[in-house]
C-alpha positions in Angstrom: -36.3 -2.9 -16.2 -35.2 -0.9 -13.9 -36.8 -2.3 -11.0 -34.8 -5.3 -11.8 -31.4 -3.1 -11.9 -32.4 -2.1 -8.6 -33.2 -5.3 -6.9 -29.8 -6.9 -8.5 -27.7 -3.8 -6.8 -29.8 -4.4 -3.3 -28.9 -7.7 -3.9 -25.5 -7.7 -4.1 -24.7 -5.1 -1.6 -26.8 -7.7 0.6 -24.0 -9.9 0.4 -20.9 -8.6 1.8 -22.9 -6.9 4.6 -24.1 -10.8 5.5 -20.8 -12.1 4.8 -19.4 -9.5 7.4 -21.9 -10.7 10.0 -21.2 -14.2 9.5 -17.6 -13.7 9.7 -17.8 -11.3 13.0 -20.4 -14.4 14.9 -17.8 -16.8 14.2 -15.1 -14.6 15.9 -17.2 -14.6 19.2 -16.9 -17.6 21.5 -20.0 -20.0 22.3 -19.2 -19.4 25.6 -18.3 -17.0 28.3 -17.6 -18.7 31.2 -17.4 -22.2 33.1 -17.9 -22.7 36.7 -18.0 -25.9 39.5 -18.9 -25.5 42.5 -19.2 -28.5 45.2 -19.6 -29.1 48.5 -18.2 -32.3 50.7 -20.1 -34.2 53.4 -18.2 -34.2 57.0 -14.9 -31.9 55.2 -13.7 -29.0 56.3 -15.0 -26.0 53.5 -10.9 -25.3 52.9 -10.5 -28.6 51.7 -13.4 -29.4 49.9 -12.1 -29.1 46.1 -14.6 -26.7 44.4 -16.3 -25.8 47.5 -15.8 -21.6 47.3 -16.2 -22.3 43.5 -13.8 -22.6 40.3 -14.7 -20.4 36.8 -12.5 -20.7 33.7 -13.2 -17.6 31.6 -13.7 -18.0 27.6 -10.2 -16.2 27.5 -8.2 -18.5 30.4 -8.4 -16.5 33.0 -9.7 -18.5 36.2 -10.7 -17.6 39.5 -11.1 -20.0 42.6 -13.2 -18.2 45.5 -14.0 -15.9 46.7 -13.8 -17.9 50.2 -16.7 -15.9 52.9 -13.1 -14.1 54.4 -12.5 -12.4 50.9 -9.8 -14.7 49.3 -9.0 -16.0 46.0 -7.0 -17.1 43.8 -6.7 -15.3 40.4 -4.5 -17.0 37.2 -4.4 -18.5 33.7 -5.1 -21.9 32.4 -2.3 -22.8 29.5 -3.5 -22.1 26.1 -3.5 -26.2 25.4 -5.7 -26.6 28.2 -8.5 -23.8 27.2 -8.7 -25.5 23.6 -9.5 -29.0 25.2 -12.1 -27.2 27.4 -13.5 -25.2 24.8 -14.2 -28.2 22.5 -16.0 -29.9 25.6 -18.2 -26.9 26.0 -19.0 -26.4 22.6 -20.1 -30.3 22.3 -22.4 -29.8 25.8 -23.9 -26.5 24.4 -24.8 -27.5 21.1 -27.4 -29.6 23.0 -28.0 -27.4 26.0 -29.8 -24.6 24.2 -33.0 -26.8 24.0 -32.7 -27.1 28.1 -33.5 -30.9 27.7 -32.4 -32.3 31.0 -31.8 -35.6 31.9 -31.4 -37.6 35.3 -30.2 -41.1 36.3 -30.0 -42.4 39.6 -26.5 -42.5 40.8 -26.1 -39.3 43.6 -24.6 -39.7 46.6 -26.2 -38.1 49.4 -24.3 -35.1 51.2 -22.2 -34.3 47.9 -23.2 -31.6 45.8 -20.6 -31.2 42.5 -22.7 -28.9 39.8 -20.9 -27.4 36.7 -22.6 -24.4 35.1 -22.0 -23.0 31.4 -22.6 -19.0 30.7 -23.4 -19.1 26.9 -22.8 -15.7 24.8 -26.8 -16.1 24.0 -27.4 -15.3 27.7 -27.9 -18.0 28.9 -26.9 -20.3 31.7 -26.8 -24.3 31.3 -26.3 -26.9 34.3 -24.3 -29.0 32.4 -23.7 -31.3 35.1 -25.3 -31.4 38.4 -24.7 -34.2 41.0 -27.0 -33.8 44.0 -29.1 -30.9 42.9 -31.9 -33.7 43.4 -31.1 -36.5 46.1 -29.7 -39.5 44.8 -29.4 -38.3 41.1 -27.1 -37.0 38.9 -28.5 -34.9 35.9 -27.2 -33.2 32.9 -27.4 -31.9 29.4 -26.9 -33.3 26.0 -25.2 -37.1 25.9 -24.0 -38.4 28.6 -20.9 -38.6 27.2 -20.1 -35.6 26.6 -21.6 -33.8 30.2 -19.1 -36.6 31.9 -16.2 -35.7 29.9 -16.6 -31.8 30.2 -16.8 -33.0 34.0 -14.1 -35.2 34.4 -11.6 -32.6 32.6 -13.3 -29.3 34.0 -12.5 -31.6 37.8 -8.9 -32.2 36.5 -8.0 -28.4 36.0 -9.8 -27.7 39.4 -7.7 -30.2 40.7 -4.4 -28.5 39.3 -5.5 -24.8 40.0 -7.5 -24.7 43.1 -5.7 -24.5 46.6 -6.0 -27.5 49.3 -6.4 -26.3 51.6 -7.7 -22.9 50.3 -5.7 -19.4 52.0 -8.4 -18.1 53.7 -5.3 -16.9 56.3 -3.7 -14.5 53.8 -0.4 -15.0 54.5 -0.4 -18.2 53.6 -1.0 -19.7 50.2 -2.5 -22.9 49.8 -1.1 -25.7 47.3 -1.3 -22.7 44.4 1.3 -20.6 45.6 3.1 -18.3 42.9 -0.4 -17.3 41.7 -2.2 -14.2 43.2 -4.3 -14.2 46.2 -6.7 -11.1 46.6 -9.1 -10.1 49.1 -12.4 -9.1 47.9 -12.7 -5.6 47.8 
């Protein structure tokens, strides 16, 4: 009898100790970090859109560069815009932790654009990856849902990264108002 009072104590306290876990896993993101980086065929590297790379942090903080002189650009994607891209992420990295990849032919020669997702697990997923292998593009999960990650990851880059990128520090590129830094 008493090993039965026992267990049925054990048991119980059991619970609330997994409920806390559960409830402290759900409070972390699935993610860390997103990045693009890409480079253009017969462009200048300053106006290449992604060439010096682009990361959105899990919180909204982004950083374009740094550039080989030491400058970037340091801000914050509006809270709207980090849902959108934290729903994309979450639909690529469901499937991306089974590292299934999947290419088609479609690459273009001389253009590299590859988008890389740093997942709380430790782990880091090419979600999309367009001339990593010549003349295909490859990617995680559906296609689908790698292209629309894409698309809108492109259309923030587009919005926050400087054309032509301020490698001369005293002058911003298209993202003025937001801080440029010289690596330290």
């Amino acid at each position: 009898m008493t090993a039965f009072w026992l267990i049925g104590i054990l048991a119980a306290l059991g619970k609330p100790l997994a409920l806390r876990e559960e409830a402290s896993d759900a409070a972390l993101p699935v993610w860390l970090e997103i990045s693009e980086r890409t480079t253009c065929e017969a462009m200048q590297d300053d106006y290449c859109l992604g060439r010096y790379g682009f990361t959105i942090k899990h919180d909204g903080r982004f950083l374009a560069g740094p550039s080989p002189q030491g400058s970037k650009v340091e801000g914050q994607v509006k809270s709207s815009e980090l849902k959108r891209l934290a729903e994309l992420v979450i639909q690529v990295s469901a499937r991306a932790t089974n590292g299934e990849r999947i290419c088609d032919p479609g690459g273009v020669p001389g253009i590299k654009d590859q988008v890389e997702v740093a997942l709380t697990a430790g782990q880091v997923v090419r979600a999309y990856d367009l001339g990593g292998s010549v003349g295909k593009i490859c990617y995680v999960g559906s296609w689908d849902n790698a292209r629309r990650l894409h698309q809108y990851l492109r259309s923030l880059m587009t919005q926050y990264y400087p054309i032509p990128f301020p490698n001369d520090r005293g002058k911003p590129g298209r993202a003025s108002g937001r801080s440029i830094k010289p690596s330290s």
